[in-house]
Structures are given as structure tokens and as C-alpha cells.
C-alpha positions in Angstrom: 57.2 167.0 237.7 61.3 168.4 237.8 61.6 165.8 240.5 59.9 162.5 238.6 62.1 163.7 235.7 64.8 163.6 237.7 64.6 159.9 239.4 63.4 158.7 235.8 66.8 159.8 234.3 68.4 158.0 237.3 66.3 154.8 237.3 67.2 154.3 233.2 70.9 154.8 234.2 71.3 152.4 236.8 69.5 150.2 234.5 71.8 150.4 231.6 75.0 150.1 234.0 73.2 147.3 235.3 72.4 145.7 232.2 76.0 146.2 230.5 77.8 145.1 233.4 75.5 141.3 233.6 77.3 138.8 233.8 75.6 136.1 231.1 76.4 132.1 231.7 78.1 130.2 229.0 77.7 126.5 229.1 79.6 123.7 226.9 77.9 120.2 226.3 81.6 118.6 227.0 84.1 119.0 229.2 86.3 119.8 226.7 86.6 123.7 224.8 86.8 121.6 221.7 84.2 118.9 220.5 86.9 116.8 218.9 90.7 116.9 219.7 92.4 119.1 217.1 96.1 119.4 215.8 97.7 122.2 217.3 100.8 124.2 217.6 102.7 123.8 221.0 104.6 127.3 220.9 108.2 126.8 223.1 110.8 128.9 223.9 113.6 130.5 221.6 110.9 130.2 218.5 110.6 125.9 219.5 107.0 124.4 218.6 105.6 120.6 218.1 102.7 119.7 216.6 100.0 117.5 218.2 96.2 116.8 218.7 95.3 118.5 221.6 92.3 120.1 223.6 92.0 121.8 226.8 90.4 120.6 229.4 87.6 122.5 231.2 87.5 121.2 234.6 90.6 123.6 235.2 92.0 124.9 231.6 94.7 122.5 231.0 96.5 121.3 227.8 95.8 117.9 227.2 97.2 115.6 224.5 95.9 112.1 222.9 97.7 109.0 222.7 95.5 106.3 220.8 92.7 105.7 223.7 94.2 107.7 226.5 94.3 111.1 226.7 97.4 112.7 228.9 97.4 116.1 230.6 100.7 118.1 229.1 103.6 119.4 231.2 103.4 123.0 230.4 106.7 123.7 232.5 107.9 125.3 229.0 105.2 125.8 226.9 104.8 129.5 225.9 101.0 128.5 224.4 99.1 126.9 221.8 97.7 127.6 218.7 95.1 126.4 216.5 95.3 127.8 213.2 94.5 131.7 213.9 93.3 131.1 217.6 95.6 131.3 220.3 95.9 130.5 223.8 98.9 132.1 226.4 99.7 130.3 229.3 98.5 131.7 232.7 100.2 129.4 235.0 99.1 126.0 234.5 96.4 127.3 232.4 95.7 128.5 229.0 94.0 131.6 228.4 92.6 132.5 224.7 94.1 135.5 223.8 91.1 138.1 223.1 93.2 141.1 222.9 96.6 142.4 221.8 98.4 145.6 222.1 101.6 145.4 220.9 103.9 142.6 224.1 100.9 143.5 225.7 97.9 140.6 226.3 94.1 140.2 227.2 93.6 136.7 228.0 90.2 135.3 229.1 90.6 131.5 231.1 87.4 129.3 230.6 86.6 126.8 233.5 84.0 124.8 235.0 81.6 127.0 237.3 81.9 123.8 240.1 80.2 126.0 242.8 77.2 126.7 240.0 77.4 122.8 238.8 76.5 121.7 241.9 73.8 124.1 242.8 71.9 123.3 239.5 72.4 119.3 240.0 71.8 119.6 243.8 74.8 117.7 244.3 78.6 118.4 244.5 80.1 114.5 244.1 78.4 113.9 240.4 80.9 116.4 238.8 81.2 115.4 234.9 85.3 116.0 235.4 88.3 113.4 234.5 90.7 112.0 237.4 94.5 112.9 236.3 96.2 109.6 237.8 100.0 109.3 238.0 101.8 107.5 235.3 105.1 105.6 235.6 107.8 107.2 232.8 106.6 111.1 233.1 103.3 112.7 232.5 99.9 111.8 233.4 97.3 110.6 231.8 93.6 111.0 232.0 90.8 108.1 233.1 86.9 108.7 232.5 85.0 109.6 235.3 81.3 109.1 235.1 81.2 109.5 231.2 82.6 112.8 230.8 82.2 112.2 227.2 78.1 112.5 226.9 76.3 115.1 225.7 74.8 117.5 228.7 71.5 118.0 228.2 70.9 121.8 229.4 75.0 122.4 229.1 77.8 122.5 231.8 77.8 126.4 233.2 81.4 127.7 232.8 83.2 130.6 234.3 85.5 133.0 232.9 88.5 134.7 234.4 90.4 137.4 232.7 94.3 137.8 232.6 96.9 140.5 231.3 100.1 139.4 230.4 102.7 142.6 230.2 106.3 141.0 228.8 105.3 137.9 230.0 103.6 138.8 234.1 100.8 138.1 234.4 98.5 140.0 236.1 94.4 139.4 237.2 91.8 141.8 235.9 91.6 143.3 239.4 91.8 147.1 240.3 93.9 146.6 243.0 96.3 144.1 240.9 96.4 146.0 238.0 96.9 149.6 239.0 100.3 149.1 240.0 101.1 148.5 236.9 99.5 150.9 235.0 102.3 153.7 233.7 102.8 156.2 235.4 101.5 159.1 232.8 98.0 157.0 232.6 97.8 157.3 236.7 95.5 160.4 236.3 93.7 158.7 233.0 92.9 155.2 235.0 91.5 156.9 237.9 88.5 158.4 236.0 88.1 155.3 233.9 87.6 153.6 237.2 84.9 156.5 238.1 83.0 155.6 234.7 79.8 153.5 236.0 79.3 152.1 232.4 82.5 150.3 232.4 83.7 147.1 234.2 85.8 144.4 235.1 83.6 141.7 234.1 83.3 143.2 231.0 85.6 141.6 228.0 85.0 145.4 226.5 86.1 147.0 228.8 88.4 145.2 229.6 90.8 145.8 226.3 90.4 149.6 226.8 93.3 148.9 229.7 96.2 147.4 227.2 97.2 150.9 226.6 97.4 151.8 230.2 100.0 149.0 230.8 103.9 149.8 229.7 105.3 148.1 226.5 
């Protein structure tokens, strides 16, 4: 009786770890984060910013801008982020991330992209991609030409990924153990190790996650 106890305990643990640690699909019925462009603050260097109506493009993240009919992909060379009224996005390379957590110069950012590899496993085909072709334009920039009517309405929803970044200061650094614990101070060393140990916490969780911005220095 001691012994079915015993595995019952364990069975309703792994379950709940299990559970919490499940990674749920989102899906968007555009290939944009936003249904309509919106207008936006372009955050720059030395406290700069522009205006403009933007979105961000899901194939892979990017800042995109609109020009009457056209819509151009934006050189993010020196762009700090974006913001739309109280939301606001860091950029992670050429990507922007949506800033989910904040401790003090200290980010949680969480990138949003097209799942291609599940896209083409639930359409049973990998050339049908609902993405826009980013052609070369004379003059600077690029600028974006429809692809199979991104713009329709997906009826069941395009599956997305999502990929989680800190920033410390401005590196930026993957939500990865082996990534992140080099940065993690050095008084914390002893602290992160027995998080790591926890089997109710994990990387894929957004939770969790934001638990680490104190590990990191400021």
C-alpha cells in the first residue's frame, strides 16, 4: 500500500512538471503581429525617435514601414526599438523582441516568428509559405512584394514560435543554461544552481523565465 502511495505521489509530480512546462502553439490569422499597421515610435540613439506606421513582420520579426501601397522592411542598423503606446519592443539583432520583463537595465524579451518547420508539416507542403519576398530597391531600403496573398485571413491560423532573449546593458543573451550562466553574478552562482535543480521550473516557461533578471548584474 506504502509502495502504490509512493509511485502515486511520483506519477502526479511528473504530471504537473509536465503540464507546466507544455509548450502551447500560438497562431496569428496574418503574417503580421498587428492586424493593421500602426503609428509607432522608432526609439534611436542619444534619446532620437521618428514617428511612423509600422508593423513587424512575422516571417522573421522585422520592422517594417508603409509607403502608400508598398510596404518596406526598416534598416534597424540604429534603431534601439519601437514602441506602441505602452508596448515595447528591443531589438535582438535584426529582430524585435516585445519586452515582457524589466528589472531595472536588465530585459526579458520574447521574439515571435513563423513556426516554418510546423507550417509545412500541417499544410503538407514547404513551398506554399504565406511569407513576403523582400526585393532590392534602387535609392536604400527594401521594400516588400505580395507573395501568394499574404494578406487573407488563415482559416485554422499560422502556428508561430517564440524565442526568448535577455538583454543586460545592451548583450544580448539566449534563454539558454549554458548561454546564460556565464553571466549570472557571481554571488547568485550558488542561488542559480538549485534553481536549475527545481523540476517545476523552465526555460520555455515565460514565468520562469523573469525569475532570472535578478540573477544577471545591473
Amino acid at each position: 500500500m506504502k509502495r502504490l502511495l509512493i509511485m502515486a505521489a511520483l506519477c502526479i509530480v511528473i504530471v504537473s512538471a509536465a503540464a507546466q512546462q507544455a509548450t502551447v502553439v500560438h497562431r496569428s490569422k496574418t503574417v503580421f503581429q498587428y492586424d493593421d499597421f500602426q503609428v509607432g515610435r522608432v526609439l534611436q540613439p542619444f534619446g532620437r525617435y521618428v514617428n511612423d506606421t509600422l508593423n513587424i513582420l512575422l516571417k522573421d520579426a522585422s520592422l517594417c514601414f508603409r509607403r502608400g501601397d508598398k510596404i518596406y522592411a526598416a534598416d534597424v542598423s540604429h534603431v534601439l526599438g519601437v514602441r506602441f503606446d505602452s508596448i515595447e519592443y528591443k531589438r535582438v539583432g535584426t529582430q524585435m523582441g516585445l519586452v515582457v520583463a524589466q528589472r531595472g537595465y536588465n530585459f526579458l524579451v520574447r521574439v515571435t516568428t513563423i513556426d516554418k518547420k510546423k507550417y509545412q508539416e500541417e499544410t503538407r507542403g514547404g513551398e506554399n509559405l504565406p511569407f513576403f519576398e523582400i526585393l532590392p530597391e534602387q535609392g536604400g531600403g527594401f521594400f516588400m512584394e505580395l507573395d501568394r496573398e499574404p494578406l487573407r485571413e488563415y482559416e485554422q491560423g499560422i502556428p508561430l514560435k517564440e524565442t526568448f532573449y535577455f538583454l543586460n546593458r545592451g548583450e544580448v543573451i539566449p534563454a539558454v543554461e549554458s548561454k546564460f550562466k556565464k553571466h549570472v553574478r557571481p554571488e547568485m552562482k550558488q542561488a542559480f544552481k538549485n534553481l536549475m535543480e527545481d523540476r517545476f521550473w523552465s526555460w520555455r516557461d515565460e514565468k520562469s523565465l523573469t525569475q532570472l533578471l535578478m540573477y544577471l548584474p545591473e
